[in-house]
C-alpha positions in Angstrom: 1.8 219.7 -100.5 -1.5 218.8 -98.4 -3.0 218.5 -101.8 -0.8 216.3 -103.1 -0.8 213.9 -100.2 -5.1 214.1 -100.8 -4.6 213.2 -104.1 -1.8 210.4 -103.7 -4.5 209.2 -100.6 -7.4 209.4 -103.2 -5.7 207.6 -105.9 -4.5 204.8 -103.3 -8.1 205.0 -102.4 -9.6 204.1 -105.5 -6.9 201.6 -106.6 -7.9 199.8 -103.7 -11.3 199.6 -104.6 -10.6 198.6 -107.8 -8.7 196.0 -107.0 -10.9 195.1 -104.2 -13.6 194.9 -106.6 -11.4 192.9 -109.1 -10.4 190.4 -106.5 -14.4 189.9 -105.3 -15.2 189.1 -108.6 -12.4 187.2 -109.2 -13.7 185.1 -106.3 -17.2 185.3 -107.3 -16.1 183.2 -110.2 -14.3 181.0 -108.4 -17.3 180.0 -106.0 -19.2 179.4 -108.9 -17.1 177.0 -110.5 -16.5 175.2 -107.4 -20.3 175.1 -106.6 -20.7 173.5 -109.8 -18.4 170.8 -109.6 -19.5 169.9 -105.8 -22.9 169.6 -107.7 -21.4 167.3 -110.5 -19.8 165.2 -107.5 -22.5 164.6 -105.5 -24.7 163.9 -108.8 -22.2 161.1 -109.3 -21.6 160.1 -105.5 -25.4 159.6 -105.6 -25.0 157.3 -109.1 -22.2 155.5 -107.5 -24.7 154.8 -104.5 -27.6 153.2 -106.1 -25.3 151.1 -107.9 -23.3 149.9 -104.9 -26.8 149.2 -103.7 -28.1 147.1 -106.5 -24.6 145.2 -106.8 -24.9 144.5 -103.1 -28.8 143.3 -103.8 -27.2 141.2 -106.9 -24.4 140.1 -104.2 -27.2 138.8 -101.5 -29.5 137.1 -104.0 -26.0 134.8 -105.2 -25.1 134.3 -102.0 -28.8 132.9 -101.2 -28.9 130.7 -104.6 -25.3 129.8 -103.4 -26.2 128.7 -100.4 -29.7 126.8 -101.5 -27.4 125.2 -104.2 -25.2 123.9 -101.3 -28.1 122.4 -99.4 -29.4 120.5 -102.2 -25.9 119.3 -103.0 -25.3 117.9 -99.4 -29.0 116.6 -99.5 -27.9 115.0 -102.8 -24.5 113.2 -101.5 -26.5 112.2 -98.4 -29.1 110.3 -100.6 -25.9 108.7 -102.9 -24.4 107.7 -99.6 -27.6 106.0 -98.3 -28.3 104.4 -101.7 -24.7 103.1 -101.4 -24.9 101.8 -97.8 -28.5 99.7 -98.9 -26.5 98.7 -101.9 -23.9 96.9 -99.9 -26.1 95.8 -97.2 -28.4 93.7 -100.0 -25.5 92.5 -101.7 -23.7 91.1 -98.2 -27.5 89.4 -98.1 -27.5 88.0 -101.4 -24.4 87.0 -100.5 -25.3 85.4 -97.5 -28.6 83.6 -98.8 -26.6 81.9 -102.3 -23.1 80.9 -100.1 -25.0 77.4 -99.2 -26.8 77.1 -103.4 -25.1 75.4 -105.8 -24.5 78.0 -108.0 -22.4 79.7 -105.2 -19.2 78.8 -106.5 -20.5 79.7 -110.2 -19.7 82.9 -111.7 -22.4 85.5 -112.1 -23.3 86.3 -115.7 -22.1 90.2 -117.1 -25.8 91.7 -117.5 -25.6 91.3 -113.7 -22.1 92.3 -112.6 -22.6 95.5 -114.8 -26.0 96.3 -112.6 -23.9 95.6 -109.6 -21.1 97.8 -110.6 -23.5 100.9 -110.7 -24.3 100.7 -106.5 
C-alpha cells in the first residue's frame, strides 16, 4: 500500500511537471507574440509621430502665409479706401473751382464721367 501511495505521489509528481513545463512554454510563446506586436506598435506610434509633426510644421507655415495674406489684404483695402477718400476730395474741388464757369451747368462729356466712375 505505501508503494502504491509512492507511485500514485510520483506519477502526480511528474504530471505536474509536465504540465508545468507545458504551461511555461505555453507562456513563453505567448510573451513572444506579445513582444512582437508591442514592437510593431511602437514602430507605428513612432510613424504616426513624425507625421503629426510634419502636418503640424505644414499647419504653422499656412497659418503664417494666412496670416501675411491678411496683412497685405488690410494694407490693400486701406490704400483703396485712401484712393477713394482723395478721389472725392478732388472731385468736391473740381466741383468747387467750375460752379462759378460757364460750363458749370453743361454736362460733362462720357470719356470723363467713365474716368470718374472708376474712383
Amino acid at each position: 500500500m505505501f508503494t502504491n501511495i509512492k507511485a500514485y505521489f510520483g506519477f502526480g509528481v511528474g504530471l505536474s511537471l509536465v504540465v508545468s513545463l507545458l504551461f511555461n512554454y505555453s507562456q513563453s510563446q505567448i510573451n513572444q507574440n506579445l513582444s512582437t506586436q508591442l514592437i510593431a506598435s511602437n514602430l507605428t506610434v513612432e510613424s504616426l509621430t513624425a507625421k503629426n509633426q510634419a502636418l503640424d510644421r505644414q499647419v504653422q507655415g499656412l497659418v503664417q502665409a494666412r496670416d501675411v495674406a491678411q496683412l497685405a489684404a488690410d494694407e490693400t483695402q486701406r490704400e483703396v479706401m485712401k484712393l477713394r477718400r482723395d478721389a472725392q476730395v478732388r472731385l468736391k474741388e473740381v466741383r468747387t473751382v467750375i460752379q462759378h464757369e460757364d460750363c458749370y451747368a453743361q454736362p460733362l462729356p462720357d470719356a470723363v464721367t467713365e474716368r470718374m466712375h472708376y474712383y
